[in-house]
C-alpha positions in Angstrom: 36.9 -29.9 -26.0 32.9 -29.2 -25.6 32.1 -27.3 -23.0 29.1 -26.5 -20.6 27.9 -22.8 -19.6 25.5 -22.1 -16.9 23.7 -18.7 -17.7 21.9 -16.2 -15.1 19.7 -13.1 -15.9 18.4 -13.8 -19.5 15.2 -11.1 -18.7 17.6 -7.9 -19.9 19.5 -6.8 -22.6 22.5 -8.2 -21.9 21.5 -11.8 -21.0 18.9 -12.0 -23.9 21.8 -10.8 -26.8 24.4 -13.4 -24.8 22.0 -16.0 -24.6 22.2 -15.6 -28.4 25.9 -15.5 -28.8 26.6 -18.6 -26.3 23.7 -20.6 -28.4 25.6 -20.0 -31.7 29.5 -20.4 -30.2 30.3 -24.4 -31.2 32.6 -24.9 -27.9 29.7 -25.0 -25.8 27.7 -28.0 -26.2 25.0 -27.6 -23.4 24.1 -24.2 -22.0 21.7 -24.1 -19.1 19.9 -20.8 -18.5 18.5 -20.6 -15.3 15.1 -18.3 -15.6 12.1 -17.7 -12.7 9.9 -18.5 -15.9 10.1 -20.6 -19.0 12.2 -18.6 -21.2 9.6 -20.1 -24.1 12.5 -21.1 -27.1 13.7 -24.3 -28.3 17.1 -25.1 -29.4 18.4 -28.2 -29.3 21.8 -27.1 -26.7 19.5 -25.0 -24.7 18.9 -26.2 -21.5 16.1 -24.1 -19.7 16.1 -24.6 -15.8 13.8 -22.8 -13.9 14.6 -22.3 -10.7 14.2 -19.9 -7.4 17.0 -18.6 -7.0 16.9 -18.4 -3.5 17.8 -22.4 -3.4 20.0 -22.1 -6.2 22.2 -25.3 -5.1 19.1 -27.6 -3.4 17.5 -27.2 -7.3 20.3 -28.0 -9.3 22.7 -29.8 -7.0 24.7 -32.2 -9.5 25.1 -29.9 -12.1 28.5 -29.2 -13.9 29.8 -26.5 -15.8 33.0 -25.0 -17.0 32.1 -21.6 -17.7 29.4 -19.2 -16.2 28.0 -16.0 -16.9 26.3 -13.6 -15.4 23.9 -10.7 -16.5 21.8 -10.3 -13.5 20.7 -7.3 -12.1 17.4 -5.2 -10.8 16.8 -1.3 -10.6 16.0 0.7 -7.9 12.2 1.2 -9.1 11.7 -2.5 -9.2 13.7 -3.2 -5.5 11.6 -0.7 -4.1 14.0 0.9 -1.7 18.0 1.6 -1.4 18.3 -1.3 1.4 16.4 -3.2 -0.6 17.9 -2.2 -4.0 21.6 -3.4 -2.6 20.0 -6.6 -0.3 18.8 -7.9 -4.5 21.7 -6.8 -6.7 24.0 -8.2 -4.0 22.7 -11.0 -3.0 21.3 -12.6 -6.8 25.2 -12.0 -7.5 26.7 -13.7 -5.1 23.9 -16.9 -4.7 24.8 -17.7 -8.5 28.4 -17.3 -7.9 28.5 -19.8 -5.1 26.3 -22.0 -7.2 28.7 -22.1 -10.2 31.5 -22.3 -7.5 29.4 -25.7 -6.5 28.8 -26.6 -10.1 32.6 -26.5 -11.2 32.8 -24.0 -12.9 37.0 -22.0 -13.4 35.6 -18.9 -15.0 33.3 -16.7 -13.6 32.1 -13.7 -16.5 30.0 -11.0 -14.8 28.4 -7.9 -16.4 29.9 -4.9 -13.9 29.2 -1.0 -14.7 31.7 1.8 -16.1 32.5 3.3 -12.7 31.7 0.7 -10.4 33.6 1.7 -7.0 32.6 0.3 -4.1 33.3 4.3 -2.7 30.8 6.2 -4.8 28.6 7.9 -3.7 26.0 6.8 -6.3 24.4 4.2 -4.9 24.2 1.5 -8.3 27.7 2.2 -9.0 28.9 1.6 -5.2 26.4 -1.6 -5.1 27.9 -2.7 -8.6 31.8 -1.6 -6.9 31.3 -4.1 -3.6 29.9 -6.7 -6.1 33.2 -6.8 -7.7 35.1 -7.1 -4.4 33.2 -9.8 -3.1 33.3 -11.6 -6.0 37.2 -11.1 -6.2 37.5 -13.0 -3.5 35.6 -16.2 -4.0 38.1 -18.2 -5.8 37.2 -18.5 -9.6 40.6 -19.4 -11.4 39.4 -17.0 -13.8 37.2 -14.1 -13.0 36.2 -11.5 -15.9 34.5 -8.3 -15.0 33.2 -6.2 -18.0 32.3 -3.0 -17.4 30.5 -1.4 -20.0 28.5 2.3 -20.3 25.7 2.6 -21.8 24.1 0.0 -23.3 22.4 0.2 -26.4 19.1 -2.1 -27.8 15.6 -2.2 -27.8 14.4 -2.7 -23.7 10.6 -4.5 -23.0 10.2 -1.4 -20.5 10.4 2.0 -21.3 12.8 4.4 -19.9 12.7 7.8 -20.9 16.5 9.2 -19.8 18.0 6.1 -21.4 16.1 6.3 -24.5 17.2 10.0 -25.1 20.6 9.0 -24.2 20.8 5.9 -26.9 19.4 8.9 -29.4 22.4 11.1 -28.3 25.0 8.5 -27.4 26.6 7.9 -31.2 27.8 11.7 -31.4 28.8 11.9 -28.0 31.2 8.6 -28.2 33.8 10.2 -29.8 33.9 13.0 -27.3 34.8 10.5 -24.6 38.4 10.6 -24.7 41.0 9.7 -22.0 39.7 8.3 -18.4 36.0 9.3 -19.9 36.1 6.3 -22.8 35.2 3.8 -20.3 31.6 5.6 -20.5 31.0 4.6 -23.8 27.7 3.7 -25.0 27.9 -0.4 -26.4 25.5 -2.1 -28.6 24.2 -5.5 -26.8 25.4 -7.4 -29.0 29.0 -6.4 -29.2 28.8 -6.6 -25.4 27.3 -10.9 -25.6 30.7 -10.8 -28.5 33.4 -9.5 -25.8 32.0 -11.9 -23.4 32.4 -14.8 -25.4 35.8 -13.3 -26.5 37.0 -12.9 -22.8 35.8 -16.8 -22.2 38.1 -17.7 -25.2 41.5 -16.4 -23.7 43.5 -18.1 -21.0 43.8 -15.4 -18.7 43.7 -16.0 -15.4 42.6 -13.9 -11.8 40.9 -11.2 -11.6 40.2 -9.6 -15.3 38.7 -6.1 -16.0 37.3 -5.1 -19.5 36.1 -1.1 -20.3 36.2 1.5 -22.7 37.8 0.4 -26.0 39.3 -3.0 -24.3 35.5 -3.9 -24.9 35.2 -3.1 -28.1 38.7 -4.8 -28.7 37.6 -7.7 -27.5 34.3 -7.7 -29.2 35.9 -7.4 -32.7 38.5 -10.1 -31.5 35.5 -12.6 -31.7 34.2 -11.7 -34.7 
């Protein structure tokens, strides 16, 4: 049975390279990417809804999905401040998730972080942590968190720690061994092919994916 997928955060790697995969997988036969901007592609399952997201369910009230996905997320550069840094990440999050609550929508497939913990003391991975808890708890049949390290493509922006680190990352891979594997760098596009692979399964509740289960997954789908 054909399916509909409702898309948020198609501005980074990850929501670009899934964008991809979602437009190519044949169960889905309408995806609607919600964008701030015209996302400027045709195709002819591509449904390109632009939208503030701050009145996520006034715009698109109606709607109805099966699956949803999401890829959002900001930096701390670009929120401008901690406060406002966590008031963003948390808030985009959880608007879309009660929007594709409204919309219908069983499975919920977020991007996460290797480490998130709503403890840390690193501010993006505790952010990314209390994400995961709130989300836990807003009644998705299926909810699948992927947590992923690194990840590795060609950004519009450039960032000087990351790009040394995807020039380093495939020699130190195989160093990260044991509870350190979940740190591994992943290319983009395996990380659009797990997510599609994790919205094949039948799994149900809360789902985590890291380290190799990622990569598993990814080469599951292929």
């Amino acid at each position: 049975m054909s399916k509909m997928a409702l898309l948020a955060g198609t501005s980074g790697l990850a929501g670009k390279a899934l964008l991809d995969a979602l437009l190519q997988a044949p169960e889905y036969s309408r995806v609607h990417a919600l964008t701030r901007r015209p996302l400027g592609r045709e195709h002819a399952r591509l449904a390109n809804r632009i939208v503030q997201f701050e009145r996520l369910e006034e715009q698109l009230a109606g709607l109805r999905c099966q699956h949803a996905f999401c890829c959002l997320g900001t930096t701390l550069r670009a929120a401008g401040s901690a406060d406002a840094f966590r008031a963003a990440e948390h808030k985009m999050v959880l608007d879309f998730a009660r929007l594709a609550k409204a919309c219908g929508a069983e499975r919920f497939i977020v991007v996460s972080s290797a480490g998130a913990d709503p403890a840390s003391k690193n501010l993006y991975l505790r952010v990314k942590g209390e994400i995961e808890t709130s989300l836990a708890g807003a009644g998705f049949v299926s909810l699948d968190i992927l947590q992923p390290g690194l990840l590795l493509g060609s950004r519009a922006e450039w960032r000087p720690a990351e790009a040394l680190m995807r020039l380093v990352a495939p020699a130190l891979n195989p160093l990260l061994v044991g509870k350190w594997a979940q740190y591994r760098a992943i290319r983009v596009e395996n990380l659009a092919t797990a997510m599609l692979a994790v919205a094949r399964t039948a799994k149900r509740g809360v789902n985590r994916y890291s380290g190799e289960a990622l990569g598993a997954m990814a080469r599951r789908a292929r």
